[in-house]
PDB file as gemmi writes it, atoms N, CA and C in Angstrom:
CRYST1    1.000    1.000    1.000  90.00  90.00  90.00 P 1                      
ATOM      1  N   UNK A   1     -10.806 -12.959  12.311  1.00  0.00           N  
ATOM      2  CA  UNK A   1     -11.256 -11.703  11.732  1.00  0.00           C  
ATOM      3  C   UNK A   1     -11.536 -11.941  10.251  1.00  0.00           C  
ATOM      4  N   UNK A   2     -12.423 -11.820   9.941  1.00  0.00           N  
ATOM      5  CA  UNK A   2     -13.542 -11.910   8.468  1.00  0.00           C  
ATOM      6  C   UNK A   2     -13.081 -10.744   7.787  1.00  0.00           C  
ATOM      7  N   UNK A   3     -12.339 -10.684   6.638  1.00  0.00           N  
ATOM      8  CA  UNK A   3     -12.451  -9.229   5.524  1.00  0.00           C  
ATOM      9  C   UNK A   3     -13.175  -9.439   4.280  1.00  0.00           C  
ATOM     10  N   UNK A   4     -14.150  -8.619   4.784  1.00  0.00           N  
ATOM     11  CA  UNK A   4     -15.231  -8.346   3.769  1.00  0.00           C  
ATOM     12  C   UNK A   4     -15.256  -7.738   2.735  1.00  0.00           C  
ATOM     13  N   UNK A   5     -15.849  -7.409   1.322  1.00  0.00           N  
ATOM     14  CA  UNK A   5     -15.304  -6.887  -0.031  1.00  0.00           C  
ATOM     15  C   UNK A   5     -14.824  -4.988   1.238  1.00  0.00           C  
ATOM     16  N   UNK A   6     -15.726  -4.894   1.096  1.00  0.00           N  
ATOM     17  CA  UNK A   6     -15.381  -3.429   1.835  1.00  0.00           C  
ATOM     18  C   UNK A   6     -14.205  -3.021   2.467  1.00  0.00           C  
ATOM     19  N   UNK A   7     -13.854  -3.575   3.308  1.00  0.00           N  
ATOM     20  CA  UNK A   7     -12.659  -3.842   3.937  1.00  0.00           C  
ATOM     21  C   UNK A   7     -11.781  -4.443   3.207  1.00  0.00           C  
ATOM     22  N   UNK A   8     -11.558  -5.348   2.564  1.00  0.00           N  
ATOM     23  CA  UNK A   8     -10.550  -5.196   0.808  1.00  0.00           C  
ATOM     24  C   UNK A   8     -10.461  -4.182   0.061  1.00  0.00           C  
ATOM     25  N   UNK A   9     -11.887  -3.636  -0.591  1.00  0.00           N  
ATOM     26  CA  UNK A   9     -11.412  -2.500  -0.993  1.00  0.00           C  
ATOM     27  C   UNK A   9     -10.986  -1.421  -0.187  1.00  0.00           C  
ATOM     28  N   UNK A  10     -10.556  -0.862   1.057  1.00  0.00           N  
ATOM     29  CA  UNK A  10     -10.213   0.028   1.553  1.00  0.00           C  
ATOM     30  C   UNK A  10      -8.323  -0.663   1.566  1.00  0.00           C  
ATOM     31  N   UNK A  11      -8.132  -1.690   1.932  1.00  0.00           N  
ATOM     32  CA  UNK A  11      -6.493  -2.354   1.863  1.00  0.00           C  
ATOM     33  C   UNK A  11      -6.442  -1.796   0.208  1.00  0.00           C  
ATOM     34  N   UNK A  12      -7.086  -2.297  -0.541  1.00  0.00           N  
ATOM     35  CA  UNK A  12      -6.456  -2.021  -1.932  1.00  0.00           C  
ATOM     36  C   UNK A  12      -6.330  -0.907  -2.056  1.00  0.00           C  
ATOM     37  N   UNK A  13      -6.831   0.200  -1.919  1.00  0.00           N  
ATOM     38  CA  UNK A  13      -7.239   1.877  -1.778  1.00  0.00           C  
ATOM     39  C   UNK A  13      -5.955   2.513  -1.411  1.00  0.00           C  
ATOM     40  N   UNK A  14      -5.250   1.636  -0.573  1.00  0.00           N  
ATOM     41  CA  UNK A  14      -4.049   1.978   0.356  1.00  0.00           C  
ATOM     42  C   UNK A  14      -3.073   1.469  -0.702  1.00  0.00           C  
ATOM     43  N   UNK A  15      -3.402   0.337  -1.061  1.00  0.00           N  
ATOM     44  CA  UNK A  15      -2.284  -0.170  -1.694  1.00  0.00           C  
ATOM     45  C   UNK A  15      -2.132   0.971  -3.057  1.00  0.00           C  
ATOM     46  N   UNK A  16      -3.346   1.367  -4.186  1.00  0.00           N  
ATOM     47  CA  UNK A  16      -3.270   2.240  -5.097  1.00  0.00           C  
ATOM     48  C   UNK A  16      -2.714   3.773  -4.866  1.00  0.00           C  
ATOM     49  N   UNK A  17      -2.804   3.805  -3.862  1.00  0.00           N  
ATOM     50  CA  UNK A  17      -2.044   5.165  -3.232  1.00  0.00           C  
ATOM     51  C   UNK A  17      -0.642   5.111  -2.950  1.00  0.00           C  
ATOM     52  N   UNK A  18      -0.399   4.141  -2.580  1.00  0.00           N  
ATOM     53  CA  UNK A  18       1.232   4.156  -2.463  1.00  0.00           C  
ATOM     54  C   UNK A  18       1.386   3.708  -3.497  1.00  0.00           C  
ATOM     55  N   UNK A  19       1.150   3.026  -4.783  1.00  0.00           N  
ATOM     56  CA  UNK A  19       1.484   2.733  -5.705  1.00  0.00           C  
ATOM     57  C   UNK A  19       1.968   3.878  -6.460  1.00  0.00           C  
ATOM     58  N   UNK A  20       0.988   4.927  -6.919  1.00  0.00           N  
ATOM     59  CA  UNK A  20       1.083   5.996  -7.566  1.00  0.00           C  
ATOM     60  C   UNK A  20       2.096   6.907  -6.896  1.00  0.00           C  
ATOM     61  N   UNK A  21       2.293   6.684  -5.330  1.00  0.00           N  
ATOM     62  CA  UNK A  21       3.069   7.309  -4.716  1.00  0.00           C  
ATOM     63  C   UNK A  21       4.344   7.087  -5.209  1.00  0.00           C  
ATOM     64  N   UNK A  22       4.495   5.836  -5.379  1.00  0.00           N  
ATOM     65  CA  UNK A  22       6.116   5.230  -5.791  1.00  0.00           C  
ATOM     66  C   UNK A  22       6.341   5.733  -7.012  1.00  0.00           C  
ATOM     67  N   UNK A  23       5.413   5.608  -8.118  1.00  0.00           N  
ATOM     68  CA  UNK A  23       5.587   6.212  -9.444  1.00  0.00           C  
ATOM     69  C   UNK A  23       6.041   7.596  -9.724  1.00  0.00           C  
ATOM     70  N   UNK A  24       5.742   8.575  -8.671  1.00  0.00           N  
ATOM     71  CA  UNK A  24       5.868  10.087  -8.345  1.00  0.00           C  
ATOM     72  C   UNK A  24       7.107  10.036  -8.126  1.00  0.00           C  
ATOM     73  N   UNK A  25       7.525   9.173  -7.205  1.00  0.00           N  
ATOM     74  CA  UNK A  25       8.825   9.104  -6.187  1.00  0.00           C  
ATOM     75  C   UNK A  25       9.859   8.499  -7.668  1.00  0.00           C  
ATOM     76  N   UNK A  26       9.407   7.310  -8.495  1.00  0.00           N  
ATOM     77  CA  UNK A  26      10.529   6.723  -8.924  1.00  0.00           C  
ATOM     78  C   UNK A  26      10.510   8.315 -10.651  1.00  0.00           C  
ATOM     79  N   UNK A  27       9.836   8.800 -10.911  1.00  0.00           N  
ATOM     80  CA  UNK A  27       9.671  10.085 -11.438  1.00  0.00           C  
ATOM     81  C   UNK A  27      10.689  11.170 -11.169  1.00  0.00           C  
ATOM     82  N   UNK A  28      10.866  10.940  -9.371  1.00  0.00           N  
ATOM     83  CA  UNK A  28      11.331  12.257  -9.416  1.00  0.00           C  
ATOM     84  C   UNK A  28      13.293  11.910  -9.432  1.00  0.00           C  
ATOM     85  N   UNK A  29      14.560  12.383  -8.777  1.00  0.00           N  
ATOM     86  CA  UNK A  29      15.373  12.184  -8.500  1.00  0.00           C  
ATOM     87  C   UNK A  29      15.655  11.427  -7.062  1.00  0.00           C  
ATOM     88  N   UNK A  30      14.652  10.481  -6.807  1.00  0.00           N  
ATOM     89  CA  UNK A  30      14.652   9.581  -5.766  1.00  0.00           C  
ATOM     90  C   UNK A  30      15.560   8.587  -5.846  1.00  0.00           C  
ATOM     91  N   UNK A  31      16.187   7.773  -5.102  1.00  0.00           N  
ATOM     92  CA  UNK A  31      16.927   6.392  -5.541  1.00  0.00           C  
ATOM     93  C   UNK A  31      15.809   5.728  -5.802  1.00  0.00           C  
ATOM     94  N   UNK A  32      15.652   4.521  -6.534  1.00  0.00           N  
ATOM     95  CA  UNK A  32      14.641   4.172  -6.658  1.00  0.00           C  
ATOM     96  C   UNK A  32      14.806   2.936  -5.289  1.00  0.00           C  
ATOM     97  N   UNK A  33      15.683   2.639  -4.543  1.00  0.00           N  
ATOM     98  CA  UNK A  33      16.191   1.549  -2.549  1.00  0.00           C  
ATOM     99  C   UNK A  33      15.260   2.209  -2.396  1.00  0.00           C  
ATOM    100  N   UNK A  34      14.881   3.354  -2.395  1.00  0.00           N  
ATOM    101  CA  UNK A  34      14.112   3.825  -1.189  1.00  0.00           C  
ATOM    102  C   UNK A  34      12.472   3.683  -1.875  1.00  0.00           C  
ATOM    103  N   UNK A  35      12.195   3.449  -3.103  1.00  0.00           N  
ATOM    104  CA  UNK A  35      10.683   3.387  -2.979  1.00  0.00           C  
ATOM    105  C   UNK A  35       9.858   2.678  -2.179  1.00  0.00           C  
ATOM    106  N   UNK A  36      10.346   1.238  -2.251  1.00  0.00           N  
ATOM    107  CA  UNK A  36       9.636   0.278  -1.151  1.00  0.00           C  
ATOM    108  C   UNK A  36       9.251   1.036   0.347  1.00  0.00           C  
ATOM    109  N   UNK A  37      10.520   1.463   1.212  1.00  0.00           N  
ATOM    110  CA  UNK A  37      10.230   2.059   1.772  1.00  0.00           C  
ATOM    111  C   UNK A  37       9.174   3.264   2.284  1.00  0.00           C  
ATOM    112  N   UNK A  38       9.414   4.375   0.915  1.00  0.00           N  
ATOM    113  CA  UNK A  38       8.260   5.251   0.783  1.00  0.00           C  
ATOM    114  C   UNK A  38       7.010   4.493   0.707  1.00  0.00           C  
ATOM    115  N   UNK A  39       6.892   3.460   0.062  1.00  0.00           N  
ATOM    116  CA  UNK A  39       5.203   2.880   0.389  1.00  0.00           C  
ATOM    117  C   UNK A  39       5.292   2.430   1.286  1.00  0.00           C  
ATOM    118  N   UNK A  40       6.313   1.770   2.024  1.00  0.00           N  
ATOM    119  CA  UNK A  40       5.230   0.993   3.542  1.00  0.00           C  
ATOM    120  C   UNK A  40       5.306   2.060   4.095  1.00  0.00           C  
ATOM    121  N   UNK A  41       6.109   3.230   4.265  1.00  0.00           N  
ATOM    122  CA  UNK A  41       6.174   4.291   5.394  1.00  0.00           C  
ATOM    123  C   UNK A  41       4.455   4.788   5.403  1.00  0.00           C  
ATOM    124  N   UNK A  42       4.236   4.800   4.216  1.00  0.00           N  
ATOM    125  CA  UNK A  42       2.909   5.726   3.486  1.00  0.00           C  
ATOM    126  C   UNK A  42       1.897   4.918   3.826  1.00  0.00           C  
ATOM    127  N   UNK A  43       2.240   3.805   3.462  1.00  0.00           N  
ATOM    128  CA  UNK A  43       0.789   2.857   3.832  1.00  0.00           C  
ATOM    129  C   UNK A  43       0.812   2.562   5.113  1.00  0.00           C  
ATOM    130  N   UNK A  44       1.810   2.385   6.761  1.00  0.00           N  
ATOM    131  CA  UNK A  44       1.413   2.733   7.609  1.00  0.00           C  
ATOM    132  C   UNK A  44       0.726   4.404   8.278  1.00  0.00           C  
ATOM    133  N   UNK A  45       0.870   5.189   7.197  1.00  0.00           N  
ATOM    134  CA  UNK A  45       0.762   6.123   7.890  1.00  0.00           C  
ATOM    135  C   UNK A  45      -0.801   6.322   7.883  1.00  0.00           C  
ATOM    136  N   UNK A  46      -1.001   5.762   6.275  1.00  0.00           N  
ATOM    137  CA  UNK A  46      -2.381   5.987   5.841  1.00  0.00           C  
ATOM    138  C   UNK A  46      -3.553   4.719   6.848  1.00  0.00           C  
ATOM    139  N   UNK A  47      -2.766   4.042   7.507  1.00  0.00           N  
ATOM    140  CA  UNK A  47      -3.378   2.901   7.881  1.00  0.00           C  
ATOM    141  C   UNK A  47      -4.720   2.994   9.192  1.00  0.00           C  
ATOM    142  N   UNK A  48      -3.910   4.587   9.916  1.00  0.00           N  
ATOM    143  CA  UNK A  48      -4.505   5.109  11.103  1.00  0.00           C  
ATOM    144  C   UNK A  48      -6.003   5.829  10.714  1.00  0.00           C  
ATOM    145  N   UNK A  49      -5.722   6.547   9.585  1.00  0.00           N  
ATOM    146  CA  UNK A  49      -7.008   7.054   9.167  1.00  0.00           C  
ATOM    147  C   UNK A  49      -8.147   6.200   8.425  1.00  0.00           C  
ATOM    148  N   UNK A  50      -7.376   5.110   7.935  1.00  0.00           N  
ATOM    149  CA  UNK A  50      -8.475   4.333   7.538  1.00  0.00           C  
ATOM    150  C   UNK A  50      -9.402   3.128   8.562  1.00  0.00           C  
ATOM    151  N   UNK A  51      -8.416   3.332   9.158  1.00  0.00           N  
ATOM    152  CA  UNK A  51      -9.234   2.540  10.418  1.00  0.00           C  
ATOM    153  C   UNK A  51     -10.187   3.388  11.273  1.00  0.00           C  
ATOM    154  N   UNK A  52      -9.956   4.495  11.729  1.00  0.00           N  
ATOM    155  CA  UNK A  52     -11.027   5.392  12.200  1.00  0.00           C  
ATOM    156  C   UNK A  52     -11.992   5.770  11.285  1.00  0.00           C  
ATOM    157  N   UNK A  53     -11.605   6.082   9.861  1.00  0.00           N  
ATOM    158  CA  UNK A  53     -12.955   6.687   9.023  1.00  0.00           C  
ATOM    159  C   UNK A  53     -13.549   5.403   8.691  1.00  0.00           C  
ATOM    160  N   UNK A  54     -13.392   3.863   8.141  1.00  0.00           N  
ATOM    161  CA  UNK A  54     -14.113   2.869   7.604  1.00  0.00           C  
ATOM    162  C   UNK A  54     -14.224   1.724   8.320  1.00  0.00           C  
ATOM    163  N   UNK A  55     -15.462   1.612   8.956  1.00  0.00           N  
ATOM    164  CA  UNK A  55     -16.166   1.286   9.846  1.00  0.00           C  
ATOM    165  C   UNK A  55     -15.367  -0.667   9.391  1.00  0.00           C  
ATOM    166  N   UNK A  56     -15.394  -1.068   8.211  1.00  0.00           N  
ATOM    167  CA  UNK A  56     -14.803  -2.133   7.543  1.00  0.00           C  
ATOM    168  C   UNK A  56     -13.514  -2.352   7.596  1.00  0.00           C  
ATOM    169  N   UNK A  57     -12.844  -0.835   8.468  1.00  0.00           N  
ATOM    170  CA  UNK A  57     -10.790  -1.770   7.709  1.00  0.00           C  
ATOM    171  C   UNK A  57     -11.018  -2.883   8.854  1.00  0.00           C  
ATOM    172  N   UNK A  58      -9.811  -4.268   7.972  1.00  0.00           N  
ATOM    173  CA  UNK A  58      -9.421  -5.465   8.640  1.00  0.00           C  
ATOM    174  C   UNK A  58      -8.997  -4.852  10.164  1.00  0.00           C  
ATOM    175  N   UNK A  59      -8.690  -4.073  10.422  1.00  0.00           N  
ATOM    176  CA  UNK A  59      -8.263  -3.588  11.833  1.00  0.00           C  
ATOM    177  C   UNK A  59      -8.655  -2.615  13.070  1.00  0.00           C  
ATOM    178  N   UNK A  60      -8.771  -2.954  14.525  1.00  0.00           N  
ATOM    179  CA  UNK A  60      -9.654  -2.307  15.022  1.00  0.00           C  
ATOM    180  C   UNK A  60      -8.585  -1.437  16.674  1.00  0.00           C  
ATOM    181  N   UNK A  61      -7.017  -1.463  15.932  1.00  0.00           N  
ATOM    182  CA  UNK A  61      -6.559  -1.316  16.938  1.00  0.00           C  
ATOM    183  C   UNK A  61      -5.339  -0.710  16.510  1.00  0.00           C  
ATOM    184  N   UNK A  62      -4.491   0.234  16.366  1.00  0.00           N  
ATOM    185  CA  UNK A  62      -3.556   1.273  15.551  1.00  0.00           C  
ATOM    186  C   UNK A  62      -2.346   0.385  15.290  1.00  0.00           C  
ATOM    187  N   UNK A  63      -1.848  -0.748  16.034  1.00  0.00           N  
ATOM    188  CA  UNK A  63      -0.827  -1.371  15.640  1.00  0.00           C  
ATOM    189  C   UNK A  63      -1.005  -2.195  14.515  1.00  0.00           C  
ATOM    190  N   UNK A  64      -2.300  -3.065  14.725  1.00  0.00           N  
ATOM    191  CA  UNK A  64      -2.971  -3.572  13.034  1.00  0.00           C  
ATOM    192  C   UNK A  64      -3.007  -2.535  12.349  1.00  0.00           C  
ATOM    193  N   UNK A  65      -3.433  -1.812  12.498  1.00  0.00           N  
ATOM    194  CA  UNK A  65      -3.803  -0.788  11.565  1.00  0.00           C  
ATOM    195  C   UNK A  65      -2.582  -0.429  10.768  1.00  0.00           C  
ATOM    196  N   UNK A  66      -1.724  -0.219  11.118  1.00  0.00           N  
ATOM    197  CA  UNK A  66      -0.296  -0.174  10.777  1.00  0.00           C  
ATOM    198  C   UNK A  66       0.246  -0.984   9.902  1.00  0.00           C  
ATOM    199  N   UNK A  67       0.067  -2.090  10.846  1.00  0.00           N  
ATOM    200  CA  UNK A  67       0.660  -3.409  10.004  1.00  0.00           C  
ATOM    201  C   UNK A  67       0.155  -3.723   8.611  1.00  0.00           C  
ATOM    202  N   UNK A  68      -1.516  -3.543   8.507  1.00  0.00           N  
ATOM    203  CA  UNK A  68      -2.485  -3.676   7.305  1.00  0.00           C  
ATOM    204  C   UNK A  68      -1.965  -2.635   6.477  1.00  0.00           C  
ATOM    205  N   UNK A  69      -1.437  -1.231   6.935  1.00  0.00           N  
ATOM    206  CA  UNK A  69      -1.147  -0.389   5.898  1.00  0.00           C  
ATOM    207  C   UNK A  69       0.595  -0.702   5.624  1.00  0.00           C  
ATOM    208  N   UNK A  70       1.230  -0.975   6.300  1.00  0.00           N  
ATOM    209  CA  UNK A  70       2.912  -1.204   5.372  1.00  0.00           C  
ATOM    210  C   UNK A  70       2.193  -2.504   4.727  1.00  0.00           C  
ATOM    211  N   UNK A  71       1.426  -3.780   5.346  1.00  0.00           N  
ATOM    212  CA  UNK A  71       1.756  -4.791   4.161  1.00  0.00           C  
ATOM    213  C   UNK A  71       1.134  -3.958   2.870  1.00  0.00           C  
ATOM    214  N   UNK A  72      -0.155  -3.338   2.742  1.00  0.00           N  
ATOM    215  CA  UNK A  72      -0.609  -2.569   1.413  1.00  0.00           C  
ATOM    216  C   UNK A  72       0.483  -1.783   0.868  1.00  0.00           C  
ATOM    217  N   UNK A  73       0.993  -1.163   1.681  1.00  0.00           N  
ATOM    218  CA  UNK A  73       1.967  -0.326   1.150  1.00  0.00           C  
ATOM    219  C   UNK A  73       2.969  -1.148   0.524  1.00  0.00           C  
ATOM    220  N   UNK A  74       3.476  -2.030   0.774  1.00  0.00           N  
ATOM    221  CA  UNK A  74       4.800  -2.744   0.455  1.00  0.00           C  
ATOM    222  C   UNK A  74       3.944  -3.743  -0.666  1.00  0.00           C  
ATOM    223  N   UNK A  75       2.864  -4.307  -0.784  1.00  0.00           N  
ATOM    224  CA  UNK A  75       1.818  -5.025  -2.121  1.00  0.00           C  
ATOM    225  C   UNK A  75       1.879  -4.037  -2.862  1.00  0.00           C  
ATOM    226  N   UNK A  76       2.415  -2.575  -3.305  1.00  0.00           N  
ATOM    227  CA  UNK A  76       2.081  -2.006  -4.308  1.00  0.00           C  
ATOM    228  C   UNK A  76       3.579  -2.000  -5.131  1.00  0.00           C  
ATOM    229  N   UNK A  77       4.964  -2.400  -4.127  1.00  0.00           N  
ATOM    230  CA  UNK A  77       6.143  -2.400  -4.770  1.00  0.00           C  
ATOM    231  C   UNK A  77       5.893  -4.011  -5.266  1.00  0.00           C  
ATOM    232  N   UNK A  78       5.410  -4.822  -4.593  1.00  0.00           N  
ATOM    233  CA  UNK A  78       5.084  -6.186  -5.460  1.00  0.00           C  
ATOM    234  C   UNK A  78       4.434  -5.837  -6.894  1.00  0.00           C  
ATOM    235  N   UNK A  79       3.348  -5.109  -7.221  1.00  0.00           N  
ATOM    236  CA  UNK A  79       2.621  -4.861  -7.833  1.00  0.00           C  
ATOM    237  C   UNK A  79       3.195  -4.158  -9.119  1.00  0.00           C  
ATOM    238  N   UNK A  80       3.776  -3.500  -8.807  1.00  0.00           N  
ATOM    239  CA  UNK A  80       4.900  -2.859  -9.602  1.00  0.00           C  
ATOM    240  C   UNK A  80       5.968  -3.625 -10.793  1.00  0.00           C  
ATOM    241  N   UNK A  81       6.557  -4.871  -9.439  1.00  0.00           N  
ATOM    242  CA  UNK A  81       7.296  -5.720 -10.067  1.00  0.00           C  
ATOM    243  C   UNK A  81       6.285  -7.013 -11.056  1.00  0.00           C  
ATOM    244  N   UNK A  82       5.267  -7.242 -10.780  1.00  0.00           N  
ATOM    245  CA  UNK A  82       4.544  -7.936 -11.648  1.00  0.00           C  
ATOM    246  C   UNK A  82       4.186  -7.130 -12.955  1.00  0.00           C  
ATOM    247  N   UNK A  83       3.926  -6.113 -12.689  1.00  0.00           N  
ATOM    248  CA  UNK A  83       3.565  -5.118 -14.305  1.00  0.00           C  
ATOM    249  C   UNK A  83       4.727  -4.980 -15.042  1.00  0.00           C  
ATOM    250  N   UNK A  84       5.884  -5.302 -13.948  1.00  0.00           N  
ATOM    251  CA  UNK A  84       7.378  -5.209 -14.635  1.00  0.00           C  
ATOM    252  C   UNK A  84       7.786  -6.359 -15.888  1.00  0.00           C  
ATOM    253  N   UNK A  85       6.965  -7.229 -14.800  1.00  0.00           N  
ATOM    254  CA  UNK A  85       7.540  -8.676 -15.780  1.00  0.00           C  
ATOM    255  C   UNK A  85       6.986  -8.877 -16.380  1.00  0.00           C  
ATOM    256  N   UNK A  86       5.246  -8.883 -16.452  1.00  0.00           N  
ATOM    257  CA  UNK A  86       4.748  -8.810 -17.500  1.00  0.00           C  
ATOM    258  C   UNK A  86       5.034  -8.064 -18.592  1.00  0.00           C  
ATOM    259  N   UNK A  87       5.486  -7.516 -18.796  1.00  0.00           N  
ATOM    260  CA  UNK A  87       5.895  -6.791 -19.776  1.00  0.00           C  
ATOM    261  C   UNK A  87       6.794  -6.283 -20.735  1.00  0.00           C  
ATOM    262  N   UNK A  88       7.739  -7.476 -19.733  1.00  0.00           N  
ATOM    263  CA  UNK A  88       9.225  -7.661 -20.350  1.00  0.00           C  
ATOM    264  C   UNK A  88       8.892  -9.180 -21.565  1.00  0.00           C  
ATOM    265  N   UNK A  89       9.594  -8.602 -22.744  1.00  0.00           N  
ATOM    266  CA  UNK A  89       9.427  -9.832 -23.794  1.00  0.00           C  
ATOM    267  C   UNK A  89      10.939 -10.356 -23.911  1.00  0.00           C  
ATOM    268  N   UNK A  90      11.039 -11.887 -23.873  1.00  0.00           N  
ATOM    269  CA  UNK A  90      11.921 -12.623 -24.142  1.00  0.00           C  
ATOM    270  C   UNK A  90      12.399 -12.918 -25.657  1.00  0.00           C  
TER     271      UNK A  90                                                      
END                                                                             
């Protein structure tokens, strides 16, 4: 299976959504254990609709579809931790 810019940008799309999601979540009185969670939950959930609306997601079958949205979802708590470290000065 070939992923094409299109179909990247729709994984990343997923991934920027749970990202901001986590930021809301680590914002509010959330533990912050549970953010990871809140994004893959989010990015499988989001995973179903993006596979039916974009003719491009990497996936053509709801269990990929799934899978493509927790790994996005769970790349945005990675994502997180890289802006973390970058940014920490020694």
């Amino acid at each position: 299976m070939e992923m094409n810019s299109i179909g990247m940008a729709t994984v990343v799309a997923i991934t920027v959504i749970c990202y901001l999601a986590g930021e809301i979540a680590k914002a509010s009185s959330l533990e912050n254990k549970w953010i990871p969670c809140l994004c893959g939950v989010l990015g499988g959930v989001l995973g179903i609709p993006a596979m039916n609306l974009m003719a491009d997601f990497p996936a053509s079958d709801p269990v990929t579809a799934v899978a493509v949205g927790i790994a996005s979802g769970l790349a945005a708590t990675g994502v997180n931790q890289v802006i973390k470290q970058l940014g920490k000065t020694e």
